[in-house]
MARMI-565778 format. One record per residue: x, y, z of N, C-alpha, C, O, CB in turn; residue number from 1. Coordinates in nm, 3 decimals. Glycine has a CB too. Layout:
# residues N
<<X; Y; Z>; <X; Y; Z>; <X; Y; Z>; <X; Y; Z>; <X; Y; Z>; NUM>
...
# end
This chain:
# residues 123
<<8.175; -5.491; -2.131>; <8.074; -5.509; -2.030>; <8.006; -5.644; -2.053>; <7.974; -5.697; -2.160>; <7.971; -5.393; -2.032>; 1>
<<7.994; -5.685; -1.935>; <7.930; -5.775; -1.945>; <7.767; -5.828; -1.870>; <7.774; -5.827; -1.747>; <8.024; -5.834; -1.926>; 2>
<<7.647; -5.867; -1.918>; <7.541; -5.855; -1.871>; <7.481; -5.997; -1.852>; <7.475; -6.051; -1.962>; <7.473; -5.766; -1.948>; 3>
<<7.433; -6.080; -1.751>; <7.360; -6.143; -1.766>; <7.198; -6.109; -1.734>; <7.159; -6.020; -1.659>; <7.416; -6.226; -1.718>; 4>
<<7.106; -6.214; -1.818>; <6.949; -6.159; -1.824>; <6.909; -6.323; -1.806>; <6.970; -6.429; -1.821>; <6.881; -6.056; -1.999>; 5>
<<6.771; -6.282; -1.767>; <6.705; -6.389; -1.703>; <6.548; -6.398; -1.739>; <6.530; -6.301; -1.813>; <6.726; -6.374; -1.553>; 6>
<<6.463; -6.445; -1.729>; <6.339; -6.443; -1.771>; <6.251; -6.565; -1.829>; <6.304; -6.671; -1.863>; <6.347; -6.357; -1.851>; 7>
<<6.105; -6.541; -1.840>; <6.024; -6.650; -1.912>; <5.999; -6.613; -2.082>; <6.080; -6.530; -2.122>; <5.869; -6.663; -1.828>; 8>
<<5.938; -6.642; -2.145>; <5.888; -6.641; -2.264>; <5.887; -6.471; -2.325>; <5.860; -6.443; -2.442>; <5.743; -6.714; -2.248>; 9>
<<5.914; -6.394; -2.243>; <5.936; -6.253; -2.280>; <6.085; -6.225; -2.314>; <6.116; -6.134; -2.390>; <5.889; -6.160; -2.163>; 10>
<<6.196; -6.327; -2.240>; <6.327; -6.319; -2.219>; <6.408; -6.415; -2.352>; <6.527; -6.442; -2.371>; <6.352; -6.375; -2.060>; 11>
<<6.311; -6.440; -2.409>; <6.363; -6.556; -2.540>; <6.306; -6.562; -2.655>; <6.208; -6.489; -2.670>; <6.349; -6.697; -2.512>; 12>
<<6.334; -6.617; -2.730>; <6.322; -6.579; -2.908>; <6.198; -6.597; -2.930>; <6.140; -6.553; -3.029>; <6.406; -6.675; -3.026>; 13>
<<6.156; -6.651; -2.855>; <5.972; -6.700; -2.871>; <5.843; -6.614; -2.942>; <5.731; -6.653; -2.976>; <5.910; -6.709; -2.714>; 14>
<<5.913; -6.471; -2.951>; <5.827; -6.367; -3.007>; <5.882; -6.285; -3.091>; <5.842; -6.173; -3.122>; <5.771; -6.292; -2.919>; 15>
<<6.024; -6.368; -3.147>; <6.142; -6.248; -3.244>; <6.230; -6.239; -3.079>; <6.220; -6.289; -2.967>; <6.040; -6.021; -3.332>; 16>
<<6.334; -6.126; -3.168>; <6.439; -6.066; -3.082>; <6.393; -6.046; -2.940>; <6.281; -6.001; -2.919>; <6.483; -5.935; -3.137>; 17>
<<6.477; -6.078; -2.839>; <6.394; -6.049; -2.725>; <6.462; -5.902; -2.698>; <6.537; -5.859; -2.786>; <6.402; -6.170; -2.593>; 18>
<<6.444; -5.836; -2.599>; <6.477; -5.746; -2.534>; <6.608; -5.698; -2.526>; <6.655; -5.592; -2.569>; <6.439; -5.769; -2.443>; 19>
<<6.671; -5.805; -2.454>; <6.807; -5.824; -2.403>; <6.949; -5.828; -2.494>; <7.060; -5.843; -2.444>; <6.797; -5.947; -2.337>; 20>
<<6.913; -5.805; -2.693>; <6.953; -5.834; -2.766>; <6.990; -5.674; -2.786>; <7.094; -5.609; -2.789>; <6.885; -5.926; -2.841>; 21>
<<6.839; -5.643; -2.800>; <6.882; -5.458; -2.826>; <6.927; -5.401; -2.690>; <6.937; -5.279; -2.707>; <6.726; -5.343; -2.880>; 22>
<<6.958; -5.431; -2.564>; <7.007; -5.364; -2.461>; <7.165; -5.369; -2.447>; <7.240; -5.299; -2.379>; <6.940; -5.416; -2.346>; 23>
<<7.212; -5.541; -2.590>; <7.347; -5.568; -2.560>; <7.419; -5.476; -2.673>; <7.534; -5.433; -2.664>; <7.382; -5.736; -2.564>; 24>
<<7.339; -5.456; -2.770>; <7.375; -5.377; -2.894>; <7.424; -5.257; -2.862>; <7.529; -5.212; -2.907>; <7.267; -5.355; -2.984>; 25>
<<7.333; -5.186; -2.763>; <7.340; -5.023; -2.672>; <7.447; -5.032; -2.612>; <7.544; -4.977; -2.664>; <7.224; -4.979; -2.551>; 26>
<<7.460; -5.093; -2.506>; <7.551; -5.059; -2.448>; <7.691; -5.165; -2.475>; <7.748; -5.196; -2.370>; <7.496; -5.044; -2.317>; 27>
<<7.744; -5.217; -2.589>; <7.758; -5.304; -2.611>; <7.861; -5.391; -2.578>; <7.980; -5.397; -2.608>; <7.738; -5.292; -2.686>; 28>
<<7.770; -5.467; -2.496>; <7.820; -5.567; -2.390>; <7.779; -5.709; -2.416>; <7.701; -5.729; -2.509>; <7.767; -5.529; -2.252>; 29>
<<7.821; -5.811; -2.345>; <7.832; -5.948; -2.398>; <7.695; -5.986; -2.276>; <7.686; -5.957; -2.156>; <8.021; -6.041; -2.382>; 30>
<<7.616; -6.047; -2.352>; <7.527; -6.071; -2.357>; <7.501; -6.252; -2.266>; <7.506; -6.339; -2.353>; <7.508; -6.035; -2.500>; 31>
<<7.478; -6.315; -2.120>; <7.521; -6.410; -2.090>; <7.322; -6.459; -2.041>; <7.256; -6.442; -1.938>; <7.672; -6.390; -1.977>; 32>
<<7.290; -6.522; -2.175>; <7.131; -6.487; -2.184>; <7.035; -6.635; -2.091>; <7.058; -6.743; -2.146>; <7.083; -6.479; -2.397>; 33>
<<6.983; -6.641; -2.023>; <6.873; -6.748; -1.995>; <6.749; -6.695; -1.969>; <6.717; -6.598; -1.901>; <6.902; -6.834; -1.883>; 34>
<<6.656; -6.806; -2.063>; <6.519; -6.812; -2.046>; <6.466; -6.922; -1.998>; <6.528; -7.028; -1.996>; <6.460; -6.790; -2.148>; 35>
<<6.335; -6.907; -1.949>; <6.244; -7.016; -1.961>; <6.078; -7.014; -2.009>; <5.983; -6.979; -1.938>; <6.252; -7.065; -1.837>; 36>
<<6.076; -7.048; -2.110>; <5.972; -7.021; -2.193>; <5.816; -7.148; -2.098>; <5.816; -7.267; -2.070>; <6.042; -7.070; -2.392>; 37>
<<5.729; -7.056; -2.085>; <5.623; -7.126; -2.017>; <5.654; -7.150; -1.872>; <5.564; -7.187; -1.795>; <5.596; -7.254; -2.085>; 38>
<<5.775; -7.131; -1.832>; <5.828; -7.152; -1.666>; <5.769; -7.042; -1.618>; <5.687; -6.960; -1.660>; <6.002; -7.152; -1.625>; 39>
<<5.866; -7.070; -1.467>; <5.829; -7.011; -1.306>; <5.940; -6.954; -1.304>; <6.023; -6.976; -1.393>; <5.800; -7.114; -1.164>; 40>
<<5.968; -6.855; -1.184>; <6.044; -6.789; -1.112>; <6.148; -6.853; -1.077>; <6.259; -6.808; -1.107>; <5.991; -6.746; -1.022>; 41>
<<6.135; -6.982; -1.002>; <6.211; -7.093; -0.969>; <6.297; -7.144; -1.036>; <6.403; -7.169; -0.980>; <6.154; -7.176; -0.946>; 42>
<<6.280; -7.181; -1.200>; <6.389; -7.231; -1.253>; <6.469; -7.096; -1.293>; <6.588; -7.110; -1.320>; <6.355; -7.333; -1.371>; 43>
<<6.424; -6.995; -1.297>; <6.532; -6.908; -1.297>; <6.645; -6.864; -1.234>; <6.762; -6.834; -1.257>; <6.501; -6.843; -1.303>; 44>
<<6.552; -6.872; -1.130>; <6.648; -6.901; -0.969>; <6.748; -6.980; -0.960>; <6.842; -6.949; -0.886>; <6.576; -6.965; -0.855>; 45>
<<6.749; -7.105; -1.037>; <6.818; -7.177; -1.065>; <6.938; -7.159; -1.147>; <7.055; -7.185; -1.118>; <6.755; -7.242; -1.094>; 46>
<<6.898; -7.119; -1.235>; <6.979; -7.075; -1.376>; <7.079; -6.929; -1.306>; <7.201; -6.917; -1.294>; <6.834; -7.013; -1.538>; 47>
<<6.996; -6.860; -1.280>; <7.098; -6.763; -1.235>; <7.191; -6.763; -1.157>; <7.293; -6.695; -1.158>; <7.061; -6.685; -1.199>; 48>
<<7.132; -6.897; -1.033>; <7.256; -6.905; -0.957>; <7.363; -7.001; -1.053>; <7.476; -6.996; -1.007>; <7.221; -6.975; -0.799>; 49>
<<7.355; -7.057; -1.133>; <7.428; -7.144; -1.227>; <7.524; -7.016; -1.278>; <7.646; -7.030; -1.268>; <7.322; -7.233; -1.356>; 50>
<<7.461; -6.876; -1.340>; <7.519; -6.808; -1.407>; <7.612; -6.697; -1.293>; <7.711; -6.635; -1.330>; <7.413; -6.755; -1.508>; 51>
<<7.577; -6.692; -1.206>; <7.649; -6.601; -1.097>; <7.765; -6.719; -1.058>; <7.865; -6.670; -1.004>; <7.531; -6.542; -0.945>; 52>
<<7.767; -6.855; -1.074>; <7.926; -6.912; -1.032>; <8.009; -6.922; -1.142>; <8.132; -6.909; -1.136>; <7.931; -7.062; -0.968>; 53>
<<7.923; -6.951; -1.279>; <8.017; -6.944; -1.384>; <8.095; -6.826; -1.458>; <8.176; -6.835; -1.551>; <7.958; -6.997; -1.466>; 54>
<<8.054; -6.728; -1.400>; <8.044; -6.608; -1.485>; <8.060; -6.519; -1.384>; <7.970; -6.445; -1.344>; <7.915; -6.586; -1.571>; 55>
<<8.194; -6.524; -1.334>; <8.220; -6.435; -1.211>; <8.246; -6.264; -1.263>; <8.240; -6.168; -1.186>; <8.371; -6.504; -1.126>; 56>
<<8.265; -6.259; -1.359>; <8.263; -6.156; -1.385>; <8.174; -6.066; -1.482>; <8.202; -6.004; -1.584>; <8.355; -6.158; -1.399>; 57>
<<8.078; -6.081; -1.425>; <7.946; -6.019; -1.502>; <7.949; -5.890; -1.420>; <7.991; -5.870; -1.306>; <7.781; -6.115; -1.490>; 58>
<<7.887; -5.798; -1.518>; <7.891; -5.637; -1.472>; <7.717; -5.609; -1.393>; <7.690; -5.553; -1.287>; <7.921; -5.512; -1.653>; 59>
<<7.662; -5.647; -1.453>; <7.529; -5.617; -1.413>; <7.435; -5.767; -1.418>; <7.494; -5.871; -1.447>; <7.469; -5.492; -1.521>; 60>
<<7.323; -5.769; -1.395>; <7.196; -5.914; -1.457>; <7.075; -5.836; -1.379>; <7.061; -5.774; -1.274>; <7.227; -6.140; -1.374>; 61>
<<6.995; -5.873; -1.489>; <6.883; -5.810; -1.529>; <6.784; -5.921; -1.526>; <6.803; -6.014; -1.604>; <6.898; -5.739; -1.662>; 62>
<<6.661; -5.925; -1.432>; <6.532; -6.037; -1.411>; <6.455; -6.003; -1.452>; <6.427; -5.888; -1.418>; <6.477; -6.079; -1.301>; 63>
<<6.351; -6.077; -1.567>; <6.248; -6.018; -1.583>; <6.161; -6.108; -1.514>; <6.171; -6.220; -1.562>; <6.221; -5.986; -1.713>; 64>
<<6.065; -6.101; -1.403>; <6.005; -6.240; -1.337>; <5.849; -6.202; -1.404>; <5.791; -6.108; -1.457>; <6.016; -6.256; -1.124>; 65>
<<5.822; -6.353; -1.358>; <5.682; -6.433; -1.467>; <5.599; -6.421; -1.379>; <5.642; -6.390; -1.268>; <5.682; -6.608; -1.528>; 66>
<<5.464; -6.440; -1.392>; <5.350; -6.410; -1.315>; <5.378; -6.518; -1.204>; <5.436; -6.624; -1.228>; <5.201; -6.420; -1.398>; 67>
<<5.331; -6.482; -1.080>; <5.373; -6.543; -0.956>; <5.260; -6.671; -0.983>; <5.291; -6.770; -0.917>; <5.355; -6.434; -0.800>; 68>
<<5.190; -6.681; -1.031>; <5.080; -6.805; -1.045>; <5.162; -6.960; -1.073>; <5.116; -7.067; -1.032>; <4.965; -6.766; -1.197>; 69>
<<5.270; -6.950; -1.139>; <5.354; -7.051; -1.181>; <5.378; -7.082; -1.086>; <5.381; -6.999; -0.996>; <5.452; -7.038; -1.256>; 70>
<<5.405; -7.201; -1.064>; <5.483; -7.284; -0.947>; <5.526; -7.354; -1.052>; <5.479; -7.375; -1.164>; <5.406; -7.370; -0.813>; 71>
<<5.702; -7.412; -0.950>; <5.781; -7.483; -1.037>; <5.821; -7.607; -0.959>; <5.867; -7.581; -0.848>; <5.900; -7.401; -1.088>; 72>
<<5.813; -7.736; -0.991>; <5.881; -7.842; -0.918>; <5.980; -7.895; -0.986>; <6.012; -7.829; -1.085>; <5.803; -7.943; -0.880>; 73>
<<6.043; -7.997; -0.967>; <6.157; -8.107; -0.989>; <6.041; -8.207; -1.037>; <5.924; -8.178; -1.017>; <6.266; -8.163; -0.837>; 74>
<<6.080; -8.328; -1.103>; <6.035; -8.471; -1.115>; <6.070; -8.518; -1.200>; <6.104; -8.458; -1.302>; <5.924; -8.503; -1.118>; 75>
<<6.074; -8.719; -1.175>; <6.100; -8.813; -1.243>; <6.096; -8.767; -1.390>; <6.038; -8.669; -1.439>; <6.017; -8.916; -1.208>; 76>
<<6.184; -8.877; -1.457>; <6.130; -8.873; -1.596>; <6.050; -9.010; -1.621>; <6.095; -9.121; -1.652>; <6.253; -8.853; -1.706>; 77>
<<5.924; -8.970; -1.601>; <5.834; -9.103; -1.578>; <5.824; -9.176; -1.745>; <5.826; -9.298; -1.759>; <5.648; -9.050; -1.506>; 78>
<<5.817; -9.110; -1.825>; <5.814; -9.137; -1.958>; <5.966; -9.189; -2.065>; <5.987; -9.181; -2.186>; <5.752; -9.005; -2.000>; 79>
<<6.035; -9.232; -1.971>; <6.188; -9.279; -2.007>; <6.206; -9.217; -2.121>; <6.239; -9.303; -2.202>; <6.221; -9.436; -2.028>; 80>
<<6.203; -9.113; -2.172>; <6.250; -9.046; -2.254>; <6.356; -8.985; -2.201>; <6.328; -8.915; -2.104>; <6.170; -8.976; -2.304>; 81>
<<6.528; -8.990; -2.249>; <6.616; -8.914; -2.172>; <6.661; -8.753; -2.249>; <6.756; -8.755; -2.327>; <6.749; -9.017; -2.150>; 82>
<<6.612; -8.663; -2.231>; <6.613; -8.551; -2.250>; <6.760; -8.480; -2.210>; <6.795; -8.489; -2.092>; <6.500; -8.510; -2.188>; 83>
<<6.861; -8.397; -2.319>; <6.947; -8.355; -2.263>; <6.942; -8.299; -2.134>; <6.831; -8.263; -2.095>; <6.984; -8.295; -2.330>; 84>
<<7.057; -8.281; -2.046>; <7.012; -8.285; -1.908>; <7.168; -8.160; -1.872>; <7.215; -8.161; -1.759>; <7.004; -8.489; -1.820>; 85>
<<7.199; -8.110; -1.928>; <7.315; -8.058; -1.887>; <7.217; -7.908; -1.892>; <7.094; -7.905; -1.902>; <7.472; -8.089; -1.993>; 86>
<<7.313; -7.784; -1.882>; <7.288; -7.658; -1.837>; <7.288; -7.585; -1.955>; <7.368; -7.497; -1.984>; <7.380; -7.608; -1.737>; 87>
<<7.169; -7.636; -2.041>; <7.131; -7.555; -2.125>; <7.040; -7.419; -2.077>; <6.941; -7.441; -2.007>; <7.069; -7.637; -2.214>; 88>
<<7.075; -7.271; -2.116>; <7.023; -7.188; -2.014>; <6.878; -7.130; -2.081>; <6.822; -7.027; -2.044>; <7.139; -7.065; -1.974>; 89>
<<6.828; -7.223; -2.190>; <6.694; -7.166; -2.254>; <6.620; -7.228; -2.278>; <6.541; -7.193; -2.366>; <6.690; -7.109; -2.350>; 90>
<<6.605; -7.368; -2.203>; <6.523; -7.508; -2.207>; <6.423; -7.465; -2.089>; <6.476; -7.436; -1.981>; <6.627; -7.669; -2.170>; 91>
<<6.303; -7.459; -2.097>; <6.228; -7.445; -2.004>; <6.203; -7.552; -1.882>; <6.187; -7.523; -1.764>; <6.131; -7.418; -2.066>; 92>
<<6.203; -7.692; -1.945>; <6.153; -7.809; -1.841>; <6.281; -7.869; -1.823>; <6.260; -7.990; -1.822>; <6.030; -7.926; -1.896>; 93>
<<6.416; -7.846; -1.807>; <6.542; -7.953; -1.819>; <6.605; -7.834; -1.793>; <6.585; -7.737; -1.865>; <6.588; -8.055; -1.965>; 94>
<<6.723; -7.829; -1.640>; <6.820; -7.765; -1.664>; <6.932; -7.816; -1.551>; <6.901; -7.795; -1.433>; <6.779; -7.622; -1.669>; 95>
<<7.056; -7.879; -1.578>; <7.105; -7.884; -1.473>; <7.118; -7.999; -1.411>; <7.167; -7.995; -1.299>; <7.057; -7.814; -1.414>; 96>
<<7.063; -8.180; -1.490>; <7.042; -8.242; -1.429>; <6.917; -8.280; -1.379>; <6.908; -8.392; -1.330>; <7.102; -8.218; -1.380>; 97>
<<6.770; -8.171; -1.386>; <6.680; -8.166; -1.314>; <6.570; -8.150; -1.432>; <6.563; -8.063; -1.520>; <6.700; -8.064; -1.204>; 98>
<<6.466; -8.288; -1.400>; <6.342; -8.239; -1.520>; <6.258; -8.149; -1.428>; <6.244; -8.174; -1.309>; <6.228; -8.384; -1.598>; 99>
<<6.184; -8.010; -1.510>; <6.068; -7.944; -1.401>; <5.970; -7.946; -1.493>; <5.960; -7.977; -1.612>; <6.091; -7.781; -1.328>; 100>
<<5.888; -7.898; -1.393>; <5.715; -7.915; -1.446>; <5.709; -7.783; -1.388>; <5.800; -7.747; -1.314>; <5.585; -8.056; -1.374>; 101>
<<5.578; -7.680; -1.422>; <5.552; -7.564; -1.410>; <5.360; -7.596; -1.432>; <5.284; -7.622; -1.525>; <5.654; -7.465; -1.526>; 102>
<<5.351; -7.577; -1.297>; <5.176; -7.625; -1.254>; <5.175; -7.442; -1.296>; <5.266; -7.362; -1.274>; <5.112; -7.708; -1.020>; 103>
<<5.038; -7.415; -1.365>; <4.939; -7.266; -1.426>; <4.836; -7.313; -1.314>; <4.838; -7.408; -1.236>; <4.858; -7.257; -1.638>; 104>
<<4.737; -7.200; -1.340>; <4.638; -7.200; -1.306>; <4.459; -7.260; -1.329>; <4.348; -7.228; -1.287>; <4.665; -7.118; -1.309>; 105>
<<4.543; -7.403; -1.456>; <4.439; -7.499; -1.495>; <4.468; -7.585; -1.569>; <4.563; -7.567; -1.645>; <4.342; -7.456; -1.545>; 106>
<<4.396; -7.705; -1.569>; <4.478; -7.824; -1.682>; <4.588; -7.886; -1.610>; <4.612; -7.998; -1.655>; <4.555; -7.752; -1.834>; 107>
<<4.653; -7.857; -1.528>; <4.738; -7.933; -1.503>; <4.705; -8.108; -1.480>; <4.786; -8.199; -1.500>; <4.789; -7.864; -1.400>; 108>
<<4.559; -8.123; -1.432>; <4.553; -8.271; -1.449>; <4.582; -8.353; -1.586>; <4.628; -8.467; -1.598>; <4.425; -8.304; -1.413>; 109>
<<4.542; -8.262; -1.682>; <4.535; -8.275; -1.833>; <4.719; -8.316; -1.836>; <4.777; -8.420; -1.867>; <4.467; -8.099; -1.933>; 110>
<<4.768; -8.191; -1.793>; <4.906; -8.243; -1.868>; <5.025; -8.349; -1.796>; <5.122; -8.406; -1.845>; <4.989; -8.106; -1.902>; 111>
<<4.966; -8.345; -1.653>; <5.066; -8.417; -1.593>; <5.025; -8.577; -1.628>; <5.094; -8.678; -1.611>; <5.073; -8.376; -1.429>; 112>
<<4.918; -8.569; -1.672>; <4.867; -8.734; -1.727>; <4.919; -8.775; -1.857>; <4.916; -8.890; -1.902>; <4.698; -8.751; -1.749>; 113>
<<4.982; -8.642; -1.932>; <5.020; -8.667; -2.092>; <5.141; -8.682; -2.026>; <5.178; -8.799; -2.029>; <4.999; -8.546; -2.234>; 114>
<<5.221; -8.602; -1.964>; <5.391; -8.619; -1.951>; <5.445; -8.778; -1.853>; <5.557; -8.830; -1.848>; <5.456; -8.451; -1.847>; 115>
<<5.335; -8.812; -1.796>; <5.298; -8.891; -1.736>; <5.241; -9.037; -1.785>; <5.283; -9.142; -1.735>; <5.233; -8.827; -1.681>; 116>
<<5.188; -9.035; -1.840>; <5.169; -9.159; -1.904>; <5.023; -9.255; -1.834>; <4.960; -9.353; -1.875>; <5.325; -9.241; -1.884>; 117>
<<5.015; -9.173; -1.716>; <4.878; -9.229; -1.643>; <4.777; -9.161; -1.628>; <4.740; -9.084; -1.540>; <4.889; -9.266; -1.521>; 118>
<<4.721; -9.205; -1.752>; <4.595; -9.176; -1.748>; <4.496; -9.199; -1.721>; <4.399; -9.153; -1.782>; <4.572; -9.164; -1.793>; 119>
<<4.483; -9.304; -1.590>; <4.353; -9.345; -1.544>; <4.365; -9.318; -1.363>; <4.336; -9.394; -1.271>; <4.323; -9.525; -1.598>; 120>
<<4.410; -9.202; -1.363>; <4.456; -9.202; -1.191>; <4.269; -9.220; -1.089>; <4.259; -9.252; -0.971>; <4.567; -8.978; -1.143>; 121>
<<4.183; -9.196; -1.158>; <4.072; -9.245; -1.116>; <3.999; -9.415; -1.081>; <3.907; -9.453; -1.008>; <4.017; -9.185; -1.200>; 122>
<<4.047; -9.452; -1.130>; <4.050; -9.581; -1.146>; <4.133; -9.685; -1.093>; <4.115; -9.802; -1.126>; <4.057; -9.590; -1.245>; 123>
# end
């Protein structure tokens, strides 16, 4: 059998074993795992459709979705740092070619000015 799983910071090692480790043990099936730790709904969306063309033969996939407050975009890599960019399925901000950002419900001026590099957008 085969299972793919999907999820944020509940779906990945971030807290010990996740979930999806003891569900592959049970029924024991191969395990075709992506997270996104601190992400949105969206890059999952992503990832899964990545994992539903590669992996045509998966038996079941299992979502665990993240509080709807996340929003997820695309953007530059303003900070020329080149970050692996291929389809790693447990990188939260990089998957696929695509850097994302994941706006919460505060601070985001705070961080898009650190990943960003402009910090005087007032001025």
């Amino acid at each position: 059998m085969k299972i793919g799983v999907g999820g944020c910071s509940h779906s990945s090692y971030g807290f010990g074993d996740p979930w999806h480790k003891f569900m592959g043990q049970r029924y024991s099936a191969k395990i075709v795992e992506s997270s996104s730790s601190g992400g949105g709904n969206e890059i999952n969306v992503e990832k899964i459709k990545y994992i539903f063309d590669t992996e045509p033969d998966l038996d079941f996939f299992v979502l665990q979705l993240t509080e709807p407050s996340r929003f997820v975009f695309g953007m530059e890599d303003f900070n020329g740092i080149n970050e692996k960019t291929d389809c790693v399925l447990i990188n939260p901000t990089v998957f696929n070619g695509v850097k994302y950002y994941t706006a919460v419900s505060k601070r985001n001026d705070e961080r898009l000015k650190t990943i960003t590099y402009i910090h005087n957008l007032n001025n």
